[in-house]
Structures are given as C-alpha cells and as structure tokens.
GULUMZA-316030 format. One record per residue: x, y, z of N, C-alpha, C, O in turn; residue in one letter. Coordinates in steps of 0.02 Angstrom, whole numbers, plus 50000, padded with zeros to 5 digits. Layout:
<atoms>
XYZXYZXYZXYZA;...
</atoms>
This chain:
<atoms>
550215525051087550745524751136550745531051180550775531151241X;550715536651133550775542651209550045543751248549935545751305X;549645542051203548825540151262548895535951303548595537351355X;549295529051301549545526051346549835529151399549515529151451X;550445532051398550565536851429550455543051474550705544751527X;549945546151430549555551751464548905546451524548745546851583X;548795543751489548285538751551548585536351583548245535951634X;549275532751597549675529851660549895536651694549685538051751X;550235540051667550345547851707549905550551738550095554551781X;549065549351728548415551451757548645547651809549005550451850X;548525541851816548405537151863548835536051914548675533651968X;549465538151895550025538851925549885544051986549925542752046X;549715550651954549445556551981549025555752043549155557552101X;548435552252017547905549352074548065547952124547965550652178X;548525540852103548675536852153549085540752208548905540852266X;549735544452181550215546652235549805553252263550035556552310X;549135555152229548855561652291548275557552350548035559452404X;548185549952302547745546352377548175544552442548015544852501X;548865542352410549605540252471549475546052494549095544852541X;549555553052489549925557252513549295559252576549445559252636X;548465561352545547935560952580547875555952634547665557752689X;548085548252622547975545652679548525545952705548375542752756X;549135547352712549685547052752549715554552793550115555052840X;549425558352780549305565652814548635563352860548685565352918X;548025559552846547435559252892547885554452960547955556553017X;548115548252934548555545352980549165550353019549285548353076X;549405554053006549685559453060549445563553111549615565553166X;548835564253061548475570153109547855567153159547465569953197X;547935560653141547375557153200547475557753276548025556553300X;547045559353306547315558953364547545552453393547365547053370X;547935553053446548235545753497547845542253519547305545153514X;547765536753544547175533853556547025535053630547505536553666X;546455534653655546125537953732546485534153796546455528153806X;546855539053837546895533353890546105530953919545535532953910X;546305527753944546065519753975545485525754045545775529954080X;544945524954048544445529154085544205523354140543805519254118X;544405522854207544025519954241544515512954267545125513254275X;544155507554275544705501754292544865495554230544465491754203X;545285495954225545315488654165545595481654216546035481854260X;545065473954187545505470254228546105465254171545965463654113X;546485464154193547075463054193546945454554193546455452654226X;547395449054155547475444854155548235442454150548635446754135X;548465435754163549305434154157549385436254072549955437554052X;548905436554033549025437353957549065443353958549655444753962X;548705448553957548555455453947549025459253999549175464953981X;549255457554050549655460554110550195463454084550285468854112X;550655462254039551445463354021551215469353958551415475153960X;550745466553903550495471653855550105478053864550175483253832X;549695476953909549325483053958550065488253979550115493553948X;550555486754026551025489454049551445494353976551605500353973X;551505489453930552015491953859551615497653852551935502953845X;550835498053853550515502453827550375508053854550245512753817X;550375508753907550265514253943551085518854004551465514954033X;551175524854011551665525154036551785525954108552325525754137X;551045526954135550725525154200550355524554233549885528554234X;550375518154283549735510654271549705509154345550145505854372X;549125511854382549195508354466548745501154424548345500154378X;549165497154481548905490354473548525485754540548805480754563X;547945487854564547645484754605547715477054617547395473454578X;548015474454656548215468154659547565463554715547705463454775X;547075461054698546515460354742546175452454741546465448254706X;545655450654775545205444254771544525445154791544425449354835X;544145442554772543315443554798543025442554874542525444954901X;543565437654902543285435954977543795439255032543905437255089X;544185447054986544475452055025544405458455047544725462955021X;543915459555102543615463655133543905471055132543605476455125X;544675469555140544925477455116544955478755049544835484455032X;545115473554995544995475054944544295478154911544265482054864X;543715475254949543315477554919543145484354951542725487854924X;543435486155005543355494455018543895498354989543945504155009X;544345495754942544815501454929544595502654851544645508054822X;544295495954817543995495554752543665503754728543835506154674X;543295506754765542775512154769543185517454757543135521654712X;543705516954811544155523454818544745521854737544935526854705X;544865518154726545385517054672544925520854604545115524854561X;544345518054613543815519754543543825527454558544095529954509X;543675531554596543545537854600544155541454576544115546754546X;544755538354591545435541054585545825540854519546375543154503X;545345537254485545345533454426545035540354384545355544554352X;544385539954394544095546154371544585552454383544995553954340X;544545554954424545195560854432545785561054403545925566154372X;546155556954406546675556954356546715554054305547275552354286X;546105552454264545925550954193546325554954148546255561154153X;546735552454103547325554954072547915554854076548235553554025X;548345556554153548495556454194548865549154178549335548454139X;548515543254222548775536954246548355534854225547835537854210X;548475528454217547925522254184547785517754247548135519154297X;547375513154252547205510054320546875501954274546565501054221X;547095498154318546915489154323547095485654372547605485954406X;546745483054374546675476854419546655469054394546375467654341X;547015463054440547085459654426546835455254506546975456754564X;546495450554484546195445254537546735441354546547015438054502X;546925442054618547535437954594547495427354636547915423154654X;546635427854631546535419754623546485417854550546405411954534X;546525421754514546655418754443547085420554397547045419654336X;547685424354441548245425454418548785425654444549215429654423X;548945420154512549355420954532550115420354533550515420654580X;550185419154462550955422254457551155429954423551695431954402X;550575433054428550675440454444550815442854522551125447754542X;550585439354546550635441154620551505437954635552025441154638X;551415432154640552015428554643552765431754615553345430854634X;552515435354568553125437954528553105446754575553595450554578X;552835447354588553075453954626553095451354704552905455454745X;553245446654721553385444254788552545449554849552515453154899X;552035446354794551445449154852551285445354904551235439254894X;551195447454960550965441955012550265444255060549995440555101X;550095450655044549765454655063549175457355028549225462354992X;548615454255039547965459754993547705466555029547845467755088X;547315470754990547665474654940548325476154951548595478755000X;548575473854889548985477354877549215481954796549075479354742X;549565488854801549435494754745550095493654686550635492854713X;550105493554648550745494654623550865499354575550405498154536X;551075502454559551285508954521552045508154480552615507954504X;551815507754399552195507354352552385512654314551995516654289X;552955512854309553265519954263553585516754195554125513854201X;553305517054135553585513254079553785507454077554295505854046X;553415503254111553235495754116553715493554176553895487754181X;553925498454224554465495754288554005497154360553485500454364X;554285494354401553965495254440554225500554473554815501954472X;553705504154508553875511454527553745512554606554115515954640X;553245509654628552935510454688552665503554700552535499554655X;552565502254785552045497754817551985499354871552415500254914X;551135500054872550785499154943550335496454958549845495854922X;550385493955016549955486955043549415491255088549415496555119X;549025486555077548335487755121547805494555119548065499855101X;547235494755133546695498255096546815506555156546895506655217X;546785512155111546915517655142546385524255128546345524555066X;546135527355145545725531855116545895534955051546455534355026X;545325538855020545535541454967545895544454967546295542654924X;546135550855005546525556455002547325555155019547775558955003X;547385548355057547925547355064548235542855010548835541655008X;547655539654957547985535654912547965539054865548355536554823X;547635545354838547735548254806548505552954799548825554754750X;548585553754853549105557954860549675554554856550085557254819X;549885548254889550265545054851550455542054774551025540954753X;549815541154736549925539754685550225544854642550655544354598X;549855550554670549975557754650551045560754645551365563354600X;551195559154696551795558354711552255553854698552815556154688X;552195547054694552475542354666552635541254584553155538954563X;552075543254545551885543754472551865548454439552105547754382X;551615554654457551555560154432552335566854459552465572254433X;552605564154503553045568554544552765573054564553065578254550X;552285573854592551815578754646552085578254698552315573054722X;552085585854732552175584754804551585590654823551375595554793X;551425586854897550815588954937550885592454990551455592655013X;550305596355026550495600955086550035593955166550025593755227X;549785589955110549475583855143550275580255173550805580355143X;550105577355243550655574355289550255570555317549685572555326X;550405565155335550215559255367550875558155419551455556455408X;550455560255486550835558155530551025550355557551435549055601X;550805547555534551095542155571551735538855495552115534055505X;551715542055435552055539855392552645546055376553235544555373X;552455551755370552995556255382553185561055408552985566855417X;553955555655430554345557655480554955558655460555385560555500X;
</atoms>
C-alpha cells in the first residue's frame, strides 16, 4: 500500500511538472506573424480575416479593371513596407459581390481600411504610391505627413 503510494505520488509529480512545462512553452510562444504581402479574401474568409487582424486595407478589385490592375503593384509594395504594421487583402469582387454590395461599392478600385473589424477609411480609384501610402499611413496608423496634395488638401 505505501509503494502504491510512493509510485502514484511519482507520477503525480511528473505529470503536474509536464502541465506546468507545457503551459510556460505555450506563454512564451511567440504571436503568430502578421500576414506579409497580399491575402485574397473570399465572402467566407472576409469577416474572419477582419476578427483577426487589427488593421486590414482591403483592395476591392476585378481582372478586366485597368486601374485596378495598376494600383495592384503599388498596394503590394506598400504591403511590404508596412509589413507588421497593417495587414493587406483583396477581394475580386466578380466573385464576391456581396462584399462589394455590403459596403455600398460602385466604383473599382476601390481601398478600404479597417480598424478592429470596422470600417475606418475609403478610397476610390487608383493613386500613386506615395499618395496611397500616405493615406493609409494616416488613416490606420494615425500618421501625419509633411506630404500635401493639393488638389485634396484644402
């Protein structure tokens, strides 16, 4: 009976220093990586993508849209730069258009910028890098710039 004992008290021992080992490796793991580059976006993945990240430009685009496909380049580069930062996706919106529909889009490209799954920002139509950078920059991050765009601020 107390060998019984002394061997469940071993085991006992074991067990609560393997809990304790893996519940300390699980703390100290790091967070998981934001999102590097463009992710695309579907009506399924659209709402859970958003939960997950705390800020998400959302390229709103189609294949036979000429500005879209020149702002595509500039979004990816901007993507790279603020890797960490903001998360970035895109969604085709011929095969998702009640993503579009639900943010009342009528306009390709169009940008959208989420702050903890709300909507935060929109801008329509394809703009150079430096000026979409700088907005996102400002809209998402609360940056402000010595960059001015005259024909926008006034």
């Amino acid at each position: 009976m107390i060998e019984e004992d002394e061997e469940l008290s071993r085991i006992r021992a074991r067990m609560a220093k393997e809990i304790v080992s893996q519940q300390s490796a699980e703390r100290a793991a790091p967070p998981p990586p934001a999102t590097v580059g463009i992710v695309d976006l579907t009506t399924e993945s659209f709402e859970p993508y958003l939960k997950a990240h705390p800020r998400v430009v959302v390229d709103l685009w189609a294949t036979w849209c000429g500005p879209c496909r020149a702002l595509s380049p500039v979004l990816e580069e901007i993507a790279r730069t603020l890797a960490g930062q903001v998360d970035f996706a895109k969604v085709n919106v011929d095969q998702a258009p009640a993503i579009a529909q639900r943010f009342g889009v009528q306009s390709i490209p169009t940008v959208l910028g989420f702050l903890k799954g709300r909507l935060a920002e929109r801008w329509v139509g394809a703009r150079p890098r430096p000026e979409m950078e700088t907005l996102i920059r400002r809209g998402l991050l609360g940056e402000t710039s010595t960059i001015r765009f005259p024909d926008r601020d006034r």
